[in-house]
C-alpha positions in Angstrom: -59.0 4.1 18.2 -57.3 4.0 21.1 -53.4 4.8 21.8 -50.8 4.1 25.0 -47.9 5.5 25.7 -45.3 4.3 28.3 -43.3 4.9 31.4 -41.3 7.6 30.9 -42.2 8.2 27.4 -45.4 9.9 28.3 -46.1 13.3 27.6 -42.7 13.6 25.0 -43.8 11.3 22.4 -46.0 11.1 19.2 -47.3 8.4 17.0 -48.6 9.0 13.6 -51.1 6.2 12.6 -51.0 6.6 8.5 -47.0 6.4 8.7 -46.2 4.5 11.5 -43.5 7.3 11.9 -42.5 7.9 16.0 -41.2 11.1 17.4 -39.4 11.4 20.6 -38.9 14.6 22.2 -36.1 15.8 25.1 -34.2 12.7 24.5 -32.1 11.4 27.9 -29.5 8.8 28.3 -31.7 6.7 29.6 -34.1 6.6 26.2 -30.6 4.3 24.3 -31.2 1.0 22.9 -32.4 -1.0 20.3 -36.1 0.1 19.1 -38.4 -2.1 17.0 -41.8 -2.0 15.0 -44.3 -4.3 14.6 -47.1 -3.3 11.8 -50.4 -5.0 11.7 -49.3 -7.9 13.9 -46.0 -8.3 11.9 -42.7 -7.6 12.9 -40.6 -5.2 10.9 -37.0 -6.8 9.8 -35.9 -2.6 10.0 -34.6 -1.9 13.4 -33.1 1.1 15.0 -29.9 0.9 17.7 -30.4 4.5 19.2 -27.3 6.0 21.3 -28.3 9.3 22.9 -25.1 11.6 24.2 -23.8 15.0 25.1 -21.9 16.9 23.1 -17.9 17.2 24.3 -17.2 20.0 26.3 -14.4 22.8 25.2 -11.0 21.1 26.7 -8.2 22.2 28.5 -4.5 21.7 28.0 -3.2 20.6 31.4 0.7 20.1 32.2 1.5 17.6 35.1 5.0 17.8 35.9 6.7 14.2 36.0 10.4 15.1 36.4 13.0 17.9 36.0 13.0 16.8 32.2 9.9 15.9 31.2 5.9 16.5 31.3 2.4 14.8 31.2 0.2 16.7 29.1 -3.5 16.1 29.6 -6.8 17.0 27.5 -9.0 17.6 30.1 -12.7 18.3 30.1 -16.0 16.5 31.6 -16.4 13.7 28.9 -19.1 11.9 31.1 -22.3 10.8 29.1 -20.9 11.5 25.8 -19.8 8.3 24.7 -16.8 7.5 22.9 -14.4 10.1 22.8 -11.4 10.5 20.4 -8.4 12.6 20.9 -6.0 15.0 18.7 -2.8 16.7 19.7 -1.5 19.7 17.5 1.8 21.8 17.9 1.6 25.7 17.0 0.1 25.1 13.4 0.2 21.9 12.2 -1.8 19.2 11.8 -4.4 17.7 13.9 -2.4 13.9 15.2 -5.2 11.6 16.8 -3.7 10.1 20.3 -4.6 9.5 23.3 -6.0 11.7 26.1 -3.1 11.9 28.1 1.0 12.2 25.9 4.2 12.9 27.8 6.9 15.3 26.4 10.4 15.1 27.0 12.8 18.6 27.3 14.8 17.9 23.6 15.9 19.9 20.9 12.7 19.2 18.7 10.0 19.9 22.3 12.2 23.3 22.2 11.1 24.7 19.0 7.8 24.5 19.9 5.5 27.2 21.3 1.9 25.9 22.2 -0.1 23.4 22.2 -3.4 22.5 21.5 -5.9 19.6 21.6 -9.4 18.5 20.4 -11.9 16.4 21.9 -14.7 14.6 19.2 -17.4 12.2 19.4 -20.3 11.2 16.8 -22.3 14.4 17.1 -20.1 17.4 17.7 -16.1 18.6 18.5 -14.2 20.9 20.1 -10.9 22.1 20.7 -9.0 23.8 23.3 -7.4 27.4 23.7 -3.5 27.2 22.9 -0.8 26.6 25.8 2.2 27.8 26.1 4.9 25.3 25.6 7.0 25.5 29.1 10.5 24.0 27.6 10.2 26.8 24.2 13.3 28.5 23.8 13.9 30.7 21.3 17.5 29.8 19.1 20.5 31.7 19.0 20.3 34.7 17.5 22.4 34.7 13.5 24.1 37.4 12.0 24.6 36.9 8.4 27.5 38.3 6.7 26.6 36.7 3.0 23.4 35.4 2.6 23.5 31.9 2.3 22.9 31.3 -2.1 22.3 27.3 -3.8 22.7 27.2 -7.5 20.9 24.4 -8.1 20.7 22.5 -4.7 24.5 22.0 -5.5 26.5 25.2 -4.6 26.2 26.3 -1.3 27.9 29.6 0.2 27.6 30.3 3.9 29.3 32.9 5.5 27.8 33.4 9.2 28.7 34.5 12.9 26.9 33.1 15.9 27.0 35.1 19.2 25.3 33.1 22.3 22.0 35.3 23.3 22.9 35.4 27.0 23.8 39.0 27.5 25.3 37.7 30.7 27.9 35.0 28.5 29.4 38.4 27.1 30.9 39.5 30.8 34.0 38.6 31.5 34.2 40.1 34.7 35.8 37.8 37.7 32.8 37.4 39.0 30.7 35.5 36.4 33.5 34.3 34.1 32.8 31.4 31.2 33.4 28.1 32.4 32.3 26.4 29.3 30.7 26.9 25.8 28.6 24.3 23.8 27.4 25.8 20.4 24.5 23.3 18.6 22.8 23.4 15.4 19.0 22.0 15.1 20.5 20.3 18.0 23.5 18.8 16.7 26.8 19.4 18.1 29.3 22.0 16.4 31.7 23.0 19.0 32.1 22.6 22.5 34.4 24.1 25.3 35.2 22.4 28.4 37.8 21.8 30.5 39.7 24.0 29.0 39.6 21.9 25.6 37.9 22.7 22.4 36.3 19.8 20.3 34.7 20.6 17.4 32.8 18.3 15.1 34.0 16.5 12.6 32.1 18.6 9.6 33.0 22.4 11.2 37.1 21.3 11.9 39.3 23.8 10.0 36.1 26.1 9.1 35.9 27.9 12.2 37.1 29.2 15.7 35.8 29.6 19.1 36.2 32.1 20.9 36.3 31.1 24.5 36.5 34.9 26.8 33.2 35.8 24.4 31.6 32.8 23.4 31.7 34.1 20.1 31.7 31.3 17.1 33.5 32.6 14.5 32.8 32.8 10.5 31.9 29.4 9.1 32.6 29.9 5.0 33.2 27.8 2.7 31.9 26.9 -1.2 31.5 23.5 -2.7 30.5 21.6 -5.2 30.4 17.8 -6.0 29.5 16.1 -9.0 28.0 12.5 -8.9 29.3 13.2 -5.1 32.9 13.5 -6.2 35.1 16.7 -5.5 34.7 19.4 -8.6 36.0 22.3 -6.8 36.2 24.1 -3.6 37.4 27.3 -1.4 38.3 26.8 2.1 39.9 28.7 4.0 40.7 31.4 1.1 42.4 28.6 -0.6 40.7 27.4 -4.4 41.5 23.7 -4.8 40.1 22.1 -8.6 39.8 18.5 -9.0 40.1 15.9 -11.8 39.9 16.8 -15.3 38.2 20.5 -14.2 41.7 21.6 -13.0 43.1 24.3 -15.5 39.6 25.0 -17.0 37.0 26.0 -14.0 36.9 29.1 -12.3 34.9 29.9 -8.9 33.3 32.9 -7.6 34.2 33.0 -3.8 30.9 36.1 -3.7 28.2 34.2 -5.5 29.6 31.0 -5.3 29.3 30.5 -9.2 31.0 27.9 -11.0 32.4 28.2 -14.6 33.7 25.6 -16.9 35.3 25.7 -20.0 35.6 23.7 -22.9 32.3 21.7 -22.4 33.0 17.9 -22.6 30.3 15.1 -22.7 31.1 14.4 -18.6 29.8 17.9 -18.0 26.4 17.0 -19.6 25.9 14.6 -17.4 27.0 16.8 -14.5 23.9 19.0 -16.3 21.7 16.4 -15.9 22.7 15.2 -12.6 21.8 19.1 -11.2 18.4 18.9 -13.4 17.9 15.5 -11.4 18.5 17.2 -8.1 16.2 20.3 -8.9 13.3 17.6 -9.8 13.8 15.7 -6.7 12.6 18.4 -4.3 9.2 17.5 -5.3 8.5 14.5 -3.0 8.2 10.6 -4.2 4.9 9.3 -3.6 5.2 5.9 -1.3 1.8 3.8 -0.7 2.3 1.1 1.7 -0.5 -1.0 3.3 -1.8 -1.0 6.5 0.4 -3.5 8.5 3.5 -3.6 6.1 7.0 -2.3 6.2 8.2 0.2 4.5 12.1 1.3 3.6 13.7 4.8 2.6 17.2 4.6 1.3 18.3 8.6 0.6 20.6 8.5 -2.3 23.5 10.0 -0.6 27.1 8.5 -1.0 30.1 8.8 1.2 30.7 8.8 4.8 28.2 8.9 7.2 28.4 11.2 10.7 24.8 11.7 11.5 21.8 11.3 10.8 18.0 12.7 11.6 14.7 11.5 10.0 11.7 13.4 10.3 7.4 13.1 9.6 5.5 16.4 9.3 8.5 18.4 10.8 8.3 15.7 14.1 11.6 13.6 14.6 10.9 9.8 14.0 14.9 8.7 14.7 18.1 10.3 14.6 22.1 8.1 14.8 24.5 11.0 16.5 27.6 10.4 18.3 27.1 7.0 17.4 24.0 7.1 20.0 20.7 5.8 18.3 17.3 7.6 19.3 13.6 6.7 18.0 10.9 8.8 19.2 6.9 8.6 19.3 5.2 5.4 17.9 8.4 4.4 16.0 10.2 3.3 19.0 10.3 -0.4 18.9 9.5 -0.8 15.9 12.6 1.4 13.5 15.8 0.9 12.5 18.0 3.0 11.4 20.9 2.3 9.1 24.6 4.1 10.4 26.0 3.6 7.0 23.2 4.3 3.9 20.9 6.3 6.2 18.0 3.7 5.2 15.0 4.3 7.9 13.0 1.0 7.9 9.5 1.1 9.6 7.7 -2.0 10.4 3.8 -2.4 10.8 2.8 0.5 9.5 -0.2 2.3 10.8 -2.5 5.0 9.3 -0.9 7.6 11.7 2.9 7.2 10.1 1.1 8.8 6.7 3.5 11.9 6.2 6.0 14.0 4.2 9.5 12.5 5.6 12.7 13.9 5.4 16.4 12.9 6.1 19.5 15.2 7.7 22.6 13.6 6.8 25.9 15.1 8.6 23.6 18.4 9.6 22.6 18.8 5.8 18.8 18.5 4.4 18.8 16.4 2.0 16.7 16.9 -1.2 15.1 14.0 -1.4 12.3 13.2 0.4 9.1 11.2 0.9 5.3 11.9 0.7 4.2 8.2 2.2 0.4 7.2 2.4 -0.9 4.5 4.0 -4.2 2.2 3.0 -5.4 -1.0 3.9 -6.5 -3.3 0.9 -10.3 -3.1 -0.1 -12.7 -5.7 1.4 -14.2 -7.9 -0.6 -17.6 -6.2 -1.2 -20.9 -7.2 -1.9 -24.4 -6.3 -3.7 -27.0 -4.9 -1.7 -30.5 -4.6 -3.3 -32.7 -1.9 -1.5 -35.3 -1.9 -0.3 -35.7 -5.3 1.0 -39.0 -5.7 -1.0 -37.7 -5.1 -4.2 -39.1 -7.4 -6.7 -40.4 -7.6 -10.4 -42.8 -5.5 -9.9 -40.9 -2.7 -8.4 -40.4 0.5 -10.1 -37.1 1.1 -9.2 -34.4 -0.1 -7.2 -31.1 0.9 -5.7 -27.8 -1.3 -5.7 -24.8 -0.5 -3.2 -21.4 -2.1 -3.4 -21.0 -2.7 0.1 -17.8 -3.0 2.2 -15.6 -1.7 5.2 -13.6 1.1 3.0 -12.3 2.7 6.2 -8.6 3.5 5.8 -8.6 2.3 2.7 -8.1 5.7 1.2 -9.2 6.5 -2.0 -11.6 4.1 -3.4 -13.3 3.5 -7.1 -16.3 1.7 -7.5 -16.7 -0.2 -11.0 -20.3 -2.3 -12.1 -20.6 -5.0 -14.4 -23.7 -6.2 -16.0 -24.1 -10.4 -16.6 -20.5 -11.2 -17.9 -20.0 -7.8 -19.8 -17.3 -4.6 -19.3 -16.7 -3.0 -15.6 -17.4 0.5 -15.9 -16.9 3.0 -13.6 -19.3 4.6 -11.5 -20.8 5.8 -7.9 -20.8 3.4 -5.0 -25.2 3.4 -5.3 -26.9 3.2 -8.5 -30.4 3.1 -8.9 -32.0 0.9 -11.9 -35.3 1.3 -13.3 -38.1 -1.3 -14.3 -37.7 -0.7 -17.8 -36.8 -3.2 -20.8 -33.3 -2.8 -20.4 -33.1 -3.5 -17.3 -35.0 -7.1 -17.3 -32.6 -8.7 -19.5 -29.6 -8.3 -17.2 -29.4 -11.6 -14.7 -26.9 -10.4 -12.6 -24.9 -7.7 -11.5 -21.6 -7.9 -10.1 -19.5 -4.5 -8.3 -15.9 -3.6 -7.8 -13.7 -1.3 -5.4 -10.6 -0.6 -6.3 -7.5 1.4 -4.6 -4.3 2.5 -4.9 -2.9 -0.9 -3.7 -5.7 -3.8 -4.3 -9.0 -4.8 -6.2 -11.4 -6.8 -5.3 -14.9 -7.6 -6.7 -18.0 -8.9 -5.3 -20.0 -12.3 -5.9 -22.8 -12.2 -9.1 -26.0 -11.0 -7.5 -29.1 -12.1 -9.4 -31.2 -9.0 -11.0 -34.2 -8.6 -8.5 -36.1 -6.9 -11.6 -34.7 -9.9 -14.0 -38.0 -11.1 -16.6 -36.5 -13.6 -19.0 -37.2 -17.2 -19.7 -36.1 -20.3 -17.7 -32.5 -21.6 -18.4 -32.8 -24.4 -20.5 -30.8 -27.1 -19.2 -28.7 -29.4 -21.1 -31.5 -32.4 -22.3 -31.8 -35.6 -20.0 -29.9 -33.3 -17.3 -31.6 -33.2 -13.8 -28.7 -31.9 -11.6 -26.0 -28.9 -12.0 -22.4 -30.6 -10.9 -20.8 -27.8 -8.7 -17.3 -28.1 -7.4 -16.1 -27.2 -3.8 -12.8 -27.8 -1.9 -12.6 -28.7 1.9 -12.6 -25.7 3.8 -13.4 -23.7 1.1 -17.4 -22.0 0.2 -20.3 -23.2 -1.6 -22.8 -20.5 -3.9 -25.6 -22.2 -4.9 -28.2 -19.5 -6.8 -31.5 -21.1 -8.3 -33.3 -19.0 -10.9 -36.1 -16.6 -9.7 -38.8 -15.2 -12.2 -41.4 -14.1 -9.5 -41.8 -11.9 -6.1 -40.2 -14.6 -3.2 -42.3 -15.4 -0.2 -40.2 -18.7 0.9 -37.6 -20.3 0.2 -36.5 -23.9 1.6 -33.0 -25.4 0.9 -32.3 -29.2 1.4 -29.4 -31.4 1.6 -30.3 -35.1 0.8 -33.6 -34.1 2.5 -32.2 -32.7 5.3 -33.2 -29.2 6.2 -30.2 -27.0 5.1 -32.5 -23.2 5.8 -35.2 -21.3 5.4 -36.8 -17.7 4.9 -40.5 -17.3 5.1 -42.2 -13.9 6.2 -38.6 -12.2 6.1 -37.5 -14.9 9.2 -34.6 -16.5 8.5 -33.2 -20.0 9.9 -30.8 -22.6 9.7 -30.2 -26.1 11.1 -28.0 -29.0 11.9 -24.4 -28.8 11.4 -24.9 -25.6 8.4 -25.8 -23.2 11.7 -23.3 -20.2 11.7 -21.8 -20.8 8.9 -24.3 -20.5 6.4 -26.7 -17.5 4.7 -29.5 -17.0 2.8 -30.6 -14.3 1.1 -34.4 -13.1 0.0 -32.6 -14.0 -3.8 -32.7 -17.5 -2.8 -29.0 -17.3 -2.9 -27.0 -20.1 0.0 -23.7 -19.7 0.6 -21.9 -22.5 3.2 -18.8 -21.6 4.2 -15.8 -24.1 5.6 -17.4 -27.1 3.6 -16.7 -30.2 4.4 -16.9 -33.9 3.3 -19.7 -34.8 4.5 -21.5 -31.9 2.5 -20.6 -33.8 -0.7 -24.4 -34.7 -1.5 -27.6 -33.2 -3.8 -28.9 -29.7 -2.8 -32.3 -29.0 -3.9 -34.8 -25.5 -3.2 -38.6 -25.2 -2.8 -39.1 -21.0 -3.7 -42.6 -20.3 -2.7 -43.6 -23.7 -2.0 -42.3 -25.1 -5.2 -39.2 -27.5 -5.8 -37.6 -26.4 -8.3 -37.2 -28.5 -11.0 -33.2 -29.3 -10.9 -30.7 -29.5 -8.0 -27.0 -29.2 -7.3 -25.1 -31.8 -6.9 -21.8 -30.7 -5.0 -19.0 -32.5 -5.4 -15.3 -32.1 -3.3 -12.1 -31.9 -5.4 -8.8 -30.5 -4.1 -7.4 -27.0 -6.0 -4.9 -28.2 -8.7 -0.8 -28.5 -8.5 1.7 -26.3 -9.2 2.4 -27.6 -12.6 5.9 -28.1 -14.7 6.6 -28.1 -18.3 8.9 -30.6 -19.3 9.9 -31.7 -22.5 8.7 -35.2 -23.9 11.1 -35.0 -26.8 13.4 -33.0 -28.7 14.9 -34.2 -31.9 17.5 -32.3 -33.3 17.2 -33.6 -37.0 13.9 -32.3 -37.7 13.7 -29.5 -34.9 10.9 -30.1 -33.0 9.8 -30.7 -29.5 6.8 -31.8 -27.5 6.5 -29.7 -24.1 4.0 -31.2 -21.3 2.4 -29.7 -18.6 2.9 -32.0 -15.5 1.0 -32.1 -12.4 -1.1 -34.7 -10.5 -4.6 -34.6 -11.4 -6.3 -37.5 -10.0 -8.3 -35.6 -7.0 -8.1 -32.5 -9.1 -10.3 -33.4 -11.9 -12.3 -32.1 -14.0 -9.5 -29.9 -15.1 -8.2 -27.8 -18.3 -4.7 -26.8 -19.6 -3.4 -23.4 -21.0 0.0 -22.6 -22.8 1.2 -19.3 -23.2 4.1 -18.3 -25.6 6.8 -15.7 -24.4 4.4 -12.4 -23.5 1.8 -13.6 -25.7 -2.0 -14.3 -24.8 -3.3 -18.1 -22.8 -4.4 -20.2 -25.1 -6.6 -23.2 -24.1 -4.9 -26.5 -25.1 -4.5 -30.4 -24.4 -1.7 -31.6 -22.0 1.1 -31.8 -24.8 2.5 -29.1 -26.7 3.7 -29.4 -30.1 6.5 -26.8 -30.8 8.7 -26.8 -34.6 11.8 -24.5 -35.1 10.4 -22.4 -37.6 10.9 -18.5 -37.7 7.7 -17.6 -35.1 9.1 -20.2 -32.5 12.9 -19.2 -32.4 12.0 -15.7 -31.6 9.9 -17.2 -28.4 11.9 -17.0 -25.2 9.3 -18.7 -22.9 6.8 -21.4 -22.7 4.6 -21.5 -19.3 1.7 -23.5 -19.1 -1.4 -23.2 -16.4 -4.0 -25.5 -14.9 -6.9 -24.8 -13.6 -10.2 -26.5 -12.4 -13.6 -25.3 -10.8 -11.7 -24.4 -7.4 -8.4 -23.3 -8.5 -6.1 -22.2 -10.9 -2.1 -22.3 -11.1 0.7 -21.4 -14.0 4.1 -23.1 -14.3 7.5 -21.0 -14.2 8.6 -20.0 -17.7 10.1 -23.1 -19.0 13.3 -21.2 -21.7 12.5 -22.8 -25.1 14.5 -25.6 -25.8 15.0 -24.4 -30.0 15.9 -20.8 -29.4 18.7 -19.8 -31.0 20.3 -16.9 -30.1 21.6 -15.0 -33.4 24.5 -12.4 -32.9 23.1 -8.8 -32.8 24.4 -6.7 -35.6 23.3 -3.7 -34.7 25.2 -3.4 -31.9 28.2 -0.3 -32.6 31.5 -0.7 -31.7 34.7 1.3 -31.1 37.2 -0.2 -31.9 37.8 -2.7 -34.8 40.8 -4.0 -34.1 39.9 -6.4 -31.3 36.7 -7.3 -33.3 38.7 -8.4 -35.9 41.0 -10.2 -33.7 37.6 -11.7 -31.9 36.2 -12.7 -35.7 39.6 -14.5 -36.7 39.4 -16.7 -33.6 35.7 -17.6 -33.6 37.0 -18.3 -37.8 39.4 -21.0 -36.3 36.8 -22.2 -33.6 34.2 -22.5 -36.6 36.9 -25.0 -38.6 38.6 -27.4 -35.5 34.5 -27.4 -34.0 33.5 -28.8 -38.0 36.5 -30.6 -38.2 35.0 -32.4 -34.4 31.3 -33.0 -36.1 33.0 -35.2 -38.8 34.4 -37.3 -36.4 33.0 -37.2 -33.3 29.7 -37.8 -33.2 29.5 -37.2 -29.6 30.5 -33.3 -29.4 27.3 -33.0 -31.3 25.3 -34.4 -28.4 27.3 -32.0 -26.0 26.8 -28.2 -28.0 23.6 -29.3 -29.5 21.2 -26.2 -28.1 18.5 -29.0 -27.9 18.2 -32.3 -26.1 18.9 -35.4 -28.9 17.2 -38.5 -28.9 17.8 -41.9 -29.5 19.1 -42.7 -33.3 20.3 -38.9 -33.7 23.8 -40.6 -34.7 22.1 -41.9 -37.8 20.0 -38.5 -38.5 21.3 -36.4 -41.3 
């Protein structure tokens, strides 16, 4: 036996004869592309798309100066021959951000705090990140000297006693020759105070709380204590001065040291002010927000009163900020945010895996408790069930099912299997199934993913290892009626009880496809928009009318012995319920489930009562005013047909009567007894009416009278 090997495969590559297995040694870039295998004259369907590649080198951060205020930053390193490359960006410690190779940074408060960077190169067989650089617009902040340590009592009392001193030994000289022209204090990059011109501004949260000193720069204490219930004044010192609000005046004292607040003679408001503060403790812990890929998603903080600024964060990385009445989005959100001046509300439109973070919200220079842990997901694909290997068959041992489907960005993801029409249950994404007695009574098996946002479950797909006996079809029956709609798809799936070798589909005679010796084709007008699977299994996609016809199937040479004959309907209407009649005088009503039909058909009707379960039903509803059916709010009815199903909107039952609730408590009985002795008088001029008009019953009857009421007793 004799063996070749070719061009510049020679002297690298080995061939074993009993496995077919082939090894290829010192691969180059050169070696990429699609390899196939034929086996005793026969092509193999298994095929190999082979990329060969380097691994990425270590990168460099490189700065690139644009402008006085601003910087390129580069990842740079030799990518060339190792294929697609992704980039990440990561600041001091935090978390790896996919970008791009190339991000510009601008010299602003938020660049400032930052002291290196780093980035990180990846493609499919290796990464690698670069050394940390130094951030060349880091400044360290002001030095603080705390006089109190700043104390919360439950996110709610806040004491702060501090000085700030600017850093700048040379700001401290006074001397004529470097004298202070002007001062501008910040905090976190918000204005406090501000020198200039020989005018002092200060904003509008630090007015009346502090001083500047202008010869030192020195800002001077900032002290205050606060607190607010359901965002309304309880008590306060400023300026050594105790002020006590409301109904807590004359009972509530105030440490000015630990900023503790004491009130006496307990009242129900101060439970609620109790609850309130156990509401703010809880709220630290984020809220979970899911949003899908694509959508947009609004935070509201709960904050109430006015508004002077505002800064919303992602990861510690500002996302927009409203100050001085000057809006500013940053990063990926620019274009696409707004930002509310008056409730804070952030709104984010198309939302992308990347804007998955922890946010939080600065109102007037104070972090809010609330915030946001938001993950995004895209909805799960439709999936479907793969049998494997491709030869599996009743005389297979085993076999291995996958519920198949793009589950990238999808986050996490369940997969449920169901066999024939019984319960999902919850499992892996593969199962295997053995050959075994069990096993060859299931007909199909059907899979389902499932995520934090969607579910969706695959098509039946027939039991490969399925031994049972023929369907029996109804007697004198040649042809299965399936439905389709235009545009919509067509699954036809014949029943299989042996190993398939071909399989032939027709429509009115005309070839439809094919699969013999695992080659597959289609023809005439089903090309590209048809497929066939080694199940026997067609689905036609984007039917139209002239596909209305009778499908029949040879499976290994042999037409089987019914066909399909598809027939096109349109999905059924929105339907109404509307009432035929209601008749006061016996108290009953027939309810009917409208909707046009004609192109619809064959179709069936479902009623459901208030929350209760469908029932299957004729067009007509029969309802009586006994005890059961006052208590029922609702009536919605549904249609539905091979295609399509729709339900009504709840249609408020015509006989309900609404009975006064007794167990409702009440204060004060006075006015209930004035209430009673009117609705008495009502009662007696309305009875007085029914004797002798026998129109006002027509008007306040809670259901609608039909003819020959008048005579109804």
């Amino acid at each position: 036996m004799t063996w070749s090997l070719y061009s510049t495969l020679k002297g690298r590559t080995t061939l074993n004869p009993t496995t077919g297995e082939l090894v290829v040694q010192n691969m180059a870039v050169a070696d990429a592309g699609l390899y196939t295998v034929e086996i005793n004259s026969n092509v193999q369907s298994q095929n190999y798309k082979v990329e060969v590649m380097k691994k990425v080198p270590k990168p460099a951060v490189l700065f690139r100066p644009l402008t006085c205020n601003s910087c390129s930053l580069t990842c740079h390193g030799d990518t060339k021959g190792a294929g697609t490359i992704t980039y990440s960006w990561r600041e001091d410690d935090g978390e790896w951000n996919q970008g791009e190779e190339s991000r510009d940074i601008t010299n602003n408060p938020e660049i400032r705090r930052i002291r290196t960077f780093s980035c990180r190169m990846k493609n499919s067989i290796s990464v690698n990140e670069s050394e940390p650089h130094e951030n060349p617009f880091f400044q360290e902040k002001p030095p603080i000297w705390p006089e109190v340590l700043p104390s919360a009592v439950l996110g709610y009392a806040i004491r702060i006693t501090f000085y700030l001193r600017p850093g700048d030994s040379s700001l401290m000289t006074t001397s004529a020759s470097n004298p202070i022209t002007s001062l501008v204090w910040k905090r976190d990059g918000n204005l406090v105070a501000e020198w200039m011109n020989s005018e002092i501004k200060f904003n509008e949260t630090y007015k009346g709380r502090t001083t500047l000193n202008t010869t030192t720069g020195e800002l001077d204490p900032i002290t205050d204590t606060l607190w607010k219930r359901d965002g309304n004044l309880v008590a306060e010192w400023l300026n050594d001065e105790f002020e006590f609000y409301g109904a807590f005046n004359g009972r509530t004292t105030l440490n000015t040291t630990t900023g503790e607040l004491v009130v006496q003679n307990m009242t129900m408001c101060f439970l609620i002010l109790s609850v309130l503060l156990l509401t703010v403790l809880n709220s630290a812990q984020p809220r979970n927000e899911i949003r899908e890929l694509g959508s947009t998603f609004t935070l509201r903080p709960p904050f109430s009163g006015s508004i002077t600024g505002i800064v919303w964060k992602r990861d510690g990385n500002l996302v927009a900020e409203w100050l001085s009445n000057d809006f500013e989005f940053y990063g990926t959100f620019n274009g696409r945010t707004t930002l509310n001046p008056t409730t804070g509300e952030l709104v984010v439109q198309n939302m992308a895996v990347a804007d998955a973070g922890l946010y939080t919200v600065e109102i007037n220079s104070n972090v809010q408790s609330e915030n946001y842990k938001v993950e995004v997901m895209k909805k799960v694909p439709k999936p479907a069930v793969l049998f494997r290997p491709l030869t599996c068959s009743q005389i297979s041992v085993s076999c291995s099912l996958t519920c198949d489907g793009d589950t990238k960005d999808a986050g996490t993801v369940t997969y449920s299997w169901r066999e024939d029409d019984g319960e999902w249950k919850q499992g892996e994404r593969d199962k295997t199934i053995e050959n075994n007695e069990e096993i060859k009574k299931v007909k199909i098996f059907s899979c389902q993913m499932k995520n934090a946002i969607s579910i969706n479950e695959s098509e039946p797909h027939n039991n490969l290892l399925f031994q049972g006996n023929p369907p029996i079809w109804p007697e004198g029956t040649e042809q299965k009626l399936v439905y389709f709609v235009v545009g919509g798809t067509l699954v036809l799936r014949p029943y299989v009880s042996a190993h398939v070798t071909s399989i032939l589909w027709k429509h009115e005679d005309n070839l439809v496809a094919k699969w013999i010796n695992a080659e597959l084709a289609y023809y005439c007008t089903f090309k590209s928009r048809t497929t066939l699977d080694p199940t026997g299994c067609l689905v036609i996609k984007n039917m139209s009318r002239a596909d209305n016809g009778l499908y029949t199937v040879e499976i290994n040479n042999h037409v089987q012995g019914r066909g399909y004959k598809a027939i096109e309907i349109d999905e059924v209407p929105q339907p109404v319920v509307s009432p035929l009649g209601c008749y006061c005088a016996v108290e009953k009503c027939m309810l009917a489930c409208y909707g046009n039909t004609t192109k619809a058909e064959p179709v069936t009707y479902s009623w459901r009562t208030g929350d209760g379960a469908w029932m299957e039903w004729k067009q007509e509803l029969n309802i009586g005013s006994n005890e059961a059916m006052q208590s029922v709010k609702t009536f919605i009815c549904r249609i539905k047909n091979p295609v399509s199903e729709k339900e009504s909107e709840p249609y408020i039952n015509p006989l309900l009567q609404r009975l006064t609730d007794s167990g409702l408590g009440v204060k004060v009985l006075g006015p209930v007894m004035r209430s009673l002795a009117i609705l008495a008088l009502l009662g007696t001029v309305t009875y007085f009416l029914w004797q002798k008009q026998g129109i006002v019953r027509k008007v306040i009857c809670p259901c609608r009278c039909g003819k020959g009421d008048d005579n109804a007793a």
